[in-house]
Backbone as CSV, one residue per row, in Angstrom:
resi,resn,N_x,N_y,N_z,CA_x,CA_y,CA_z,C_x,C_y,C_z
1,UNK,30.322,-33.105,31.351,31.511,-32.369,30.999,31.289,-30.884,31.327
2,UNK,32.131,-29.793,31.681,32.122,-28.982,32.255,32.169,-28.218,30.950
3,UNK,31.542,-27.184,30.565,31.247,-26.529,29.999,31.083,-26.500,28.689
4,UNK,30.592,-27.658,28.740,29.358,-28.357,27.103,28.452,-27.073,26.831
5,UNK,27.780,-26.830,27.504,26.982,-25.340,27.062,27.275,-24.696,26.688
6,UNK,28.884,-24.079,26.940,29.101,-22.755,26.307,29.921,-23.445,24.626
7,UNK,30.424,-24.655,24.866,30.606,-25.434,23.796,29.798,-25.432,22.917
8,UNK,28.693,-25.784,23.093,27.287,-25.835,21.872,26.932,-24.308,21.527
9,UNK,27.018,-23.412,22.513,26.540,-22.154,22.104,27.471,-21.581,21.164
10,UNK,28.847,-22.131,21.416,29.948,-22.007,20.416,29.482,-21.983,19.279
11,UNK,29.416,-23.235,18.944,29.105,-24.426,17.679,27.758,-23.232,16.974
12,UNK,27.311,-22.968,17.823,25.814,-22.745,17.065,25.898,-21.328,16.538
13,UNK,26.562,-20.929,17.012,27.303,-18.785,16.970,28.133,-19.803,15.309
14,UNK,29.304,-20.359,15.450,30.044,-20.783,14.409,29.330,-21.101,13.111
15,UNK,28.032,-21.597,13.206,27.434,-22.276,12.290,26.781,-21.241,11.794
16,UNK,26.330,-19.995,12.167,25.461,-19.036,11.485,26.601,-17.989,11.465
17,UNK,27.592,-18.062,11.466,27.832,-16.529,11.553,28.522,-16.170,10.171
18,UNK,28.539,-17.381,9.200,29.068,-16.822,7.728,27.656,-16.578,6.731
19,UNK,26.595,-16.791,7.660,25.138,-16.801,6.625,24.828,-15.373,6.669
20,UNK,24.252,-14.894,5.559,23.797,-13.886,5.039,22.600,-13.152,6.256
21,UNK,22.521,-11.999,6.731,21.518,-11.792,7.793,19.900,-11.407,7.219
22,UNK,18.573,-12.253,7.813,17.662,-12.061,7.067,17.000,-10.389,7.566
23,UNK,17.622,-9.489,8.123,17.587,-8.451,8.468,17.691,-7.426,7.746
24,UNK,17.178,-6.044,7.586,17.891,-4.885,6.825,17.520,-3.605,7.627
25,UNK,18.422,-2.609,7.311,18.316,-1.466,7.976,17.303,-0.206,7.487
26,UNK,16.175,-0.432,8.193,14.835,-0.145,7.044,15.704,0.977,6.476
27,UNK,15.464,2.504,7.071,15.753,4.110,6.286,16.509,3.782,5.132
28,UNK,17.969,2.600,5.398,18.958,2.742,4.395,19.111,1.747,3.362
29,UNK,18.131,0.622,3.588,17.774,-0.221,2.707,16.757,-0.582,2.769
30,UNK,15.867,-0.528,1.399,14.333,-0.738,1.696,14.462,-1.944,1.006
31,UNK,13.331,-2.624,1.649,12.623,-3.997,1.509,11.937,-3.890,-0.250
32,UNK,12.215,-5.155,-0.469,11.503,-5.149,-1.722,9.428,-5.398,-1.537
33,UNK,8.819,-5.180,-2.475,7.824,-5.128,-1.869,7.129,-6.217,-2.868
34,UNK,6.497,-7.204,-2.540,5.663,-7.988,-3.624,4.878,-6.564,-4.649
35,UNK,4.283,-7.369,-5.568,3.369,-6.387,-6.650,1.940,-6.032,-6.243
36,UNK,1.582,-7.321,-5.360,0.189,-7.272,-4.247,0.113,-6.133,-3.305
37,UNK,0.943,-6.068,-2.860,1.353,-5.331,-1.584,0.079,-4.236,-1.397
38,UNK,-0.496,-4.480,0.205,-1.272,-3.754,0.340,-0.955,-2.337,1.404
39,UNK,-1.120,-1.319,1.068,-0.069,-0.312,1.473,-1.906,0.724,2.456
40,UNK,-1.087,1.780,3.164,-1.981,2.363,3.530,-2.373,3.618,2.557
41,UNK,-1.644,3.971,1.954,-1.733,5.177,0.847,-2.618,4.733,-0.198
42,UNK,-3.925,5.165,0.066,-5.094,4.696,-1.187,-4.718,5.604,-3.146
43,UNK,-5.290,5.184,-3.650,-5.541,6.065,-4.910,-7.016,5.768,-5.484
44,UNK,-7.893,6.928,-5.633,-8.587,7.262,-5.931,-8.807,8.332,-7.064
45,UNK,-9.735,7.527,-7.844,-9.940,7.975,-9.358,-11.262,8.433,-9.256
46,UNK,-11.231,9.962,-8.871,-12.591,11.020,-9.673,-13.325,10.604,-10.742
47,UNK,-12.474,10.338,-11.873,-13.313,10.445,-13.280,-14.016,8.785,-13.001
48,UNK,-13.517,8.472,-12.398,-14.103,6.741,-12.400,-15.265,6.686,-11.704
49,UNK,-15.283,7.386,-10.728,-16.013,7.130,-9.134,-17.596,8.021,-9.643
50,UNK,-18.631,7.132,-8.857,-19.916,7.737,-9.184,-20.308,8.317,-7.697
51,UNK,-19.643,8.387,-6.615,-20.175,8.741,-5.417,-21.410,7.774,-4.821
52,UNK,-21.310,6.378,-5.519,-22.283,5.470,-4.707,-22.464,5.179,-3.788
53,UNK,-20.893,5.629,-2.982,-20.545,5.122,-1.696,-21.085,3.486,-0.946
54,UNK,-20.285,2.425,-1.819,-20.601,1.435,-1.686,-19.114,0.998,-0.920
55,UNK,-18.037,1.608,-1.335,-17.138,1.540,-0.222,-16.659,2.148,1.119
56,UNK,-17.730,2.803,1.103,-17.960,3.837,2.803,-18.702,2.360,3.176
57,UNK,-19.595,1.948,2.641,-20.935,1.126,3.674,-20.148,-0.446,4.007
58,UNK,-19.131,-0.765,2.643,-18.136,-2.183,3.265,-17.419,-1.805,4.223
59,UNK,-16.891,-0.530,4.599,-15.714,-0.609,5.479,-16.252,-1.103,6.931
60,UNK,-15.538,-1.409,7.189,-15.798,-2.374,8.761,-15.857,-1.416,10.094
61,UNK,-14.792,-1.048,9.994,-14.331,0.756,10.929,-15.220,1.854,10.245
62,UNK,-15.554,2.074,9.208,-16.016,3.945,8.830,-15.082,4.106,8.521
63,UNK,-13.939,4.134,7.897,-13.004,4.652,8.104,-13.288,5.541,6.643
64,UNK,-13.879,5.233,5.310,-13.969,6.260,4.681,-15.718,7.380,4.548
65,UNK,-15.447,8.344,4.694,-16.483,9.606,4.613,-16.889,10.208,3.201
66,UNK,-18.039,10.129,2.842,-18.309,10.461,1.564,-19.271,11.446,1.869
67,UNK,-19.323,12.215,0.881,-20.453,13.708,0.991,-20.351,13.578,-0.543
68,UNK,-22.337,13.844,-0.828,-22.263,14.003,-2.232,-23.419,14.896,-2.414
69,UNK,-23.993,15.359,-3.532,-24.703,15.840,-4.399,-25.339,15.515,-5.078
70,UNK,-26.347,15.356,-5.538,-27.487,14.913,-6.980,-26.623,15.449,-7.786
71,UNK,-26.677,15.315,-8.834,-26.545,15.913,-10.273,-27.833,15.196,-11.303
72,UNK,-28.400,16.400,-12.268,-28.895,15.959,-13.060,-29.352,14.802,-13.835
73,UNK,-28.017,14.674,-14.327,-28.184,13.058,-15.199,-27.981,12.024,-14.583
74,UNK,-28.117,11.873,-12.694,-28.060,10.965,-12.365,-26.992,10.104,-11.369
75,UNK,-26.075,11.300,-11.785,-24.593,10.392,-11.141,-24.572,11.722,-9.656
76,UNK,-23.525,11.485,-9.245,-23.167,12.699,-7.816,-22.444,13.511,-7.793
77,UNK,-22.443,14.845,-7.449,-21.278,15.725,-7.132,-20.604,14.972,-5.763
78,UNK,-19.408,15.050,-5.850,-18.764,14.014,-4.594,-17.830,15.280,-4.261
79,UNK,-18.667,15.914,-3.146,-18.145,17.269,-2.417,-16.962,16.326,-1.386
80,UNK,-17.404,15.853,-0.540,-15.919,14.816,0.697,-15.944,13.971,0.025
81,UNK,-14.314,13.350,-0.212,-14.343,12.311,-0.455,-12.831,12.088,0.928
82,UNK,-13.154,11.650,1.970,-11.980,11.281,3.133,-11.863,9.968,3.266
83,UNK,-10.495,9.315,3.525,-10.218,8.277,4.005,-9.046,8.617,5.112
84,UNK,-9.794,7.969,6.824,-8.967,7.924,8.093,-8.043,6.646,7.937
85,UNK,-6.668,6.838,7.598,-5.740,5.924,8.028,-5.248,5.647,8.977
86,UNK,-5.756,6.437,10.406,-5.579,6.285,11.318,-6.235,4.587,12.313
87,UNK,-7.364,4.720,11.626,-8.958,3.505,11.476,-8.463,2.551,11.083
88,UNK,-7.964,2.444,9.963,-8.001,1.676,8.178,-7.264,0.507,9.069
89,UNK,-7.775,-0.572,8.956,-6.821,-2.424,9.822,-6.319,-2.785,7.837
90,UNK,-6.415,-1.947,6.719,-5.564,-2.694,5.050,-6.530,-3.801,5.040
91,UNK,-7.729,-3.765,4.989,-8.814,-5.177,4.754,-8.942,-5.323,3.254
92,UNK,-9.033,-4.351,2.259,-9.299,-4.132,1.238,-10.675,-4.358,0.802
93,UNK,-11.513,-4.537,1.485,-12.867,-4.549,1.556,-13.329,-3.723,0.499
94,UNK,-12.916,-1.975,1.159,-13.517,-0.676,-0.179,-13.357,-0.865,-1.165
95,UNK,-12.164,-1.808,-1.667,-11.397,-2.201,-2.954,-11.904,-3.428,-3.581
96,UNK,-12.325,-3.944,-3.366,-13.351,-4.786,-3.390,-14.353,-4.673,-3.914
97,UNK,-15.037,-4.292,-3.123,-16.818,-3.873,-3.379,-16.693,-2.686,-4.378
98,UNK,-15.919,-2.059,-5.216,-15.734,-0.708,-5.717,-16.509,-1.345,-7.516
99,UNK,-17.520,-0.997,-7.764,-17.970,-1.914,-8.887,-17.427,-1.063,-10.187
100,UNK,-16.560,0.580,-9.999,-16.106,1.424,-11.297,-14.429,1.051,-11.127
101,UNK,-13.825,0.463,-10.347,-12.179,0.350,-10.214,-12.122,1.649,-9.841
102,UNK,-12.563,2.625,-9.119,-12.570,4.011,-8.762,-11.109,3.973,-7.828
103,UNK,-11.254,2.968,-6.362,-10.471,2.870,-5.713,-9.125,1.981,-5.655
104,UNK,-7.899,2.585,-5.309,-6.667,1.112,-5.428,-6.376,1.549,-4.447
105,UNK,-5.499,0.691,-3.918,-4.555,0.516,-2.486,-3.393,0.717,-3.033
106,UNK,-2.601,1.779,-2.501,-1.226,2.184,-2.435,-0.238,1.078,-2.531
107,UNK,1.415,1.276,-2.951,2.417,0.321,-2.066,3.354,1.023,-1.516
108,UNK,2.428,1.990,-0.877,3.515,2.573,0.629,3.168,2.521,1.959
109,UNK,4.141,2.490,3.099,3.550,2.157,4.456,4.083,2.757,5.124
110,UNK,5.231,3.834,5.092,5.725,4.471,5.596,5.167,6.084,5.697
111,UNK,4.016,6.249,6.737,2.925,7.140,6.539,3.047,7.524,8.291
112,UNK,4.279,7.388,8.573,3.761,8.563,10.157,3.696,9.511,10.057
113,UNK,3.006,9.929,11.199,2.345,11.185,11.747,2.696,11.482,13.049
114,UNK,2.592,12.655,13.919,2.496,12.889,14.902,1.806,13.507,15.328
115,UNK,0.761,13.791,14.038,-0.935,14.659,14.751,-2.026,13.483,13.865
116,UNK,-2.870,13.367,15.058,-3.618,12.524,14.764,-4.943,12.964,13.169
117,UNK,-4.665,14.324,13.168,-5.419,14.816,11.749,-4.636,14.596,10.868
118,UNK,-3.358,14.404,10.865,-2.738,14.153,9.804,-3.074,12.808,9.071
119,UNK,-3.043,12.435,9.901,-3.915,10.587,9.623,-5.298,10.842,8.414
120,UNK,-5.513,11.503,8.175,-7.036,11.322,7.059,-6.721,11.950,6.070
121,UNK,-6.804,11.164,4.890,-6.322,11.718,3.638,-7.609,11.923,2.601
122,UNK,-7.772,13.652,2.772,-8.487,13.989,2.124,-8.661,13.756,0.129
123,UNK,-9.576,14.511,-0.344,-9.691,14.368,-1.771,-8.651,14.754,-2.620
124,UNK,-8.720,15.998,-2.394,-7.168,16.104,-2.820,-6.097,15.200,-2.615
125,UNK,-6.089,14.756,-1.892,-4.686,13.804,-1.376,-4.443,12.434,-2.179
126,UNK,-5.695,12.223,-2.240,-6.153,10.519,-2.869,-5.859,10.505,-4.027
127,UNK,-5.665,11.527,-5.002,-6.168,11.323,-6.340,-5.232,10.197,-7.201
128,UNK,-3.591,10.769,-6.664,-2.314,9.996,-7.540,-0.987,9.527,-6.146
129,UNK,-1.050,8.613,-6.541,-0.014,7.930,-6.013,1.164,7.434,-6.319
130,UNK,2.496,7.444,-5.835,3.775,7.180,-6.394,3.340,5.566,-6.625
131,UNK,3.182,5.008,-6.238,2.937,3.350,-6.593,2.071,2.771,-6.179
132,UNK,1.262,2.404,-6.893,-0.069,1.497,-6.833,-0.139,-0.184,-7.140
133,UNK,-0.860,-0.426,-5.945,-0.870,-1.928,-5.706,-1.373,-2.534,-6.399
134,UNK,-1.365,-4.151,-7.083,-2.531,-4.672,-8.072,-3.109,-5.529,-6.764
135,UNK,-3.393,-5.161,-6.004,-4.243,-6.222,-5.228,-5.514,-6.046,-5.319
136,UNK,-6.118,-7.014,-5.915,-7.612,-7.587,-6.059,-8.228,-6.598,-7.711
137,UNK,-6.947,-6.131,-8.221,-7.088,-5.896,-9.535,-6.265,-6.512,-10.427
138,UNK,-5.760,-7.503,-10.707,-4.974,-8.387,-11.406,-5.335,-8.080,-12.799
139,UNK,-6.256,-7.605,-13.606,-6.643,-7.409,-14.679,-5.315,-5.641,-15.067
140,UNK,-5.179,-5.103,-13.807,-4.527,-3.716,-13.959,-3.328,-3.951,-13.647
141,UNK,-2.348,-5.256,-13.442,-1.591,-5.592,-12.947,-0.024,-4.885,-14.241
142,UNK,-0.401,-5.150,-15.292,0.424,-4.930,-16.383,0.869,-3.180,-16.233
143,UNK,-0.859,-2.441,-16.614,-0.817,-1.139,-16.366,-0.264,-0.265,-14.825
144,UNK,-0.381,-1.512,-14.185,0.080,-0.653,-12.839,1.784,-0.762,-12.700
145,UNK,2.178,-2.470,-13.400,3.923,-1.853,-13.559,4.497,-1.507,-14.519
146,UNK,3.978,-1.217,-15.387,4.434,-0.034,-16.317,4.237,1.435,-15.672
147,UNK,3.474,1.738,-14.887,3.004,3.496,-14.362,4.145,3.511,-13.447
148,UNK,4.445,2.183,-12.230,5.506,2.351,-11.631,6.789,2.587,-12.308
149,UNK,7.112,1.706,-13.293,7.960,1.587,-13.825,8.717,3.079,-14.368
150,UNK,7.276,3.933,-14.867,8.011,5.154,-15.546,8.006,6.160,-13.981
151,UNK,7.595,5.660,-12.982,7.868,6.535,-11.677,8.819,6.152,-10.908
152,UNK,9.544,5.272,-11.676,10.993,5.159,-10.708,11.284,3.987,-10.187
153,UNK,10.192,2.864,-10.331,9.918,1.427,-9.208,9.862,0.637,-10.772
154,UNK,9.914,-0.824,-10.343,9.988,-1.476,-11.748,9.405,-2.772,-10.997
155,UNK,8.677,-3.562,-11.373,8.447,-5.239,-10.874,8.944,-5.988,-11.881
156,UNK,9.139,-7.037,-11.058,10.511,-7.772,-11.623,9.266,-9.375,-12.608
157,UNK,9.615,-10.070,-12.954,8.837,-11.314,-13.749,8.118,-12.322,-12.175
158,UNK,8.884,-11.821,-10.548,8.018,-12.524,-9.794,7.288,-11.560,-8.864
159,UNK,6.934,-10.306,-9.358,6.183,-9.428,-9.064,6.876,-9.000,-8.061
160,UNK,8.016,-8.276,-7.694,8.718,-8.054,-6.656,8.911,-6.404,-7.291
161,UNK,7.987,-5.415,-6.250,8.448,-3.781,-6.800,9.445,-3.858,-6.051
162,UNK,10.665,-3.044,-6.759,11.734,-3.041,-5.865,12.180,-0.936,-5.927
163,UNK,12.098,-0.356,-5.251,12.628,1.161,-4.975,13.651,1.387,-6.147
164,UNK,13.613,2.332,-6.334,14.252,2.977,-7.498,15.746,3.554,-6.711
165,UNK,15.810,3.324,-5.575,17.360,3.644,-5.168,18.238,2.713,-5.160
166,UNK,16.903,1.293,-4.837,17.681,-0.428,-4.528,18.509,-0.611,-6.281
167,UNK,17.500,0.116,-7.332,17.907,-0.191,-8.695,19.429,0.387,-9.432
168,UNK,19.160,1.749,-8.737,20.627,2.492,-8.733,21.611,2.107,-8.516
169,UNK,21.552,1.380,-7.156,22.654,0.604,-6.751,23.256,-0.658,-7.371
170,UNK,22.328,-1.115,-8.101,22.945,-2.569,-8.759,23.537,-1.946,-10.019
């Protein structure tokens, strides 16, 4: 039959075109994010961290730089503390091996740059984060959506952080 093809391509345009699109327009609607979510924006806790640098020696790349100090009683002055996100493949390795919970993984990913130094997020930078991931800390899972929660993000009972603009809107 003469133009069965454009017939079926019909049929098949007809059959999807009242379904909901699994698409969104990132800038103007953000994606909800699981509670896991492993983001490139680290957080790092000073008062926690002994400068053992046991998560410089897991990383696979180098990607984090530690500089430290003796101190007295034992523990380190932690003069650098850098992490290159430029490096970083989100393995969670550092997060991992971290035996004080010193280190968490962010839940943001929207981190361009257009200078490649911008990419390494120094000590200063690390310390606090708008939203922090519970991945491979499930014990901090409660405390981490409550901290979101009072920063604007809320997780829902199937761990879904959802943006504090997506919340506005409903």
């Amino acid at each position: 039959m003469v133009g069965s093809g454009i017939l079926g391509g019909l049929i098949t345009v007809l059959r999807h075109v009242l379904q909901k699109p699994y698409t969104r327009q990132y800038p103007e609607e953000a994606v909800p994010l699981k509670g896991r979510f492993r983001g490139y924006d680290f957080a790092w806790s000073e008062e926690r961290c002994t400068g053992c640098a046991t998560c410089a020696k897991a990383c696979p790349h180098g990607c984090i730089d530690i500089v430290t100090d003796p101190l007295p009683n034992g523990r380190y002055n932690i003069d650098v503390f850098d992490i290159d996100i430029g490096k970083c493949m989100v393995c969670g390795l550092c997060v991992e091996v971290c035996p004080y919970d010193a280190l968490f993984m962010g839940a943001d990913f929207a981190l361009a740059s257009e200078r490649r130094w911008d990419m390494v997020q120094h000590k200063q930078d690390i310390g606090s984060r708008e939203r922090l991931s519970a991945y491979f800390r499930p014990a901090f899972g409660n405390e981490i959506a409550v901290r979101n929660e009072l920063r604007g993000d809320y997780t829902t009972s199937k761990g879904v952080a959802k943006p504090a603009a997506e919340e506005k809107k409903a």
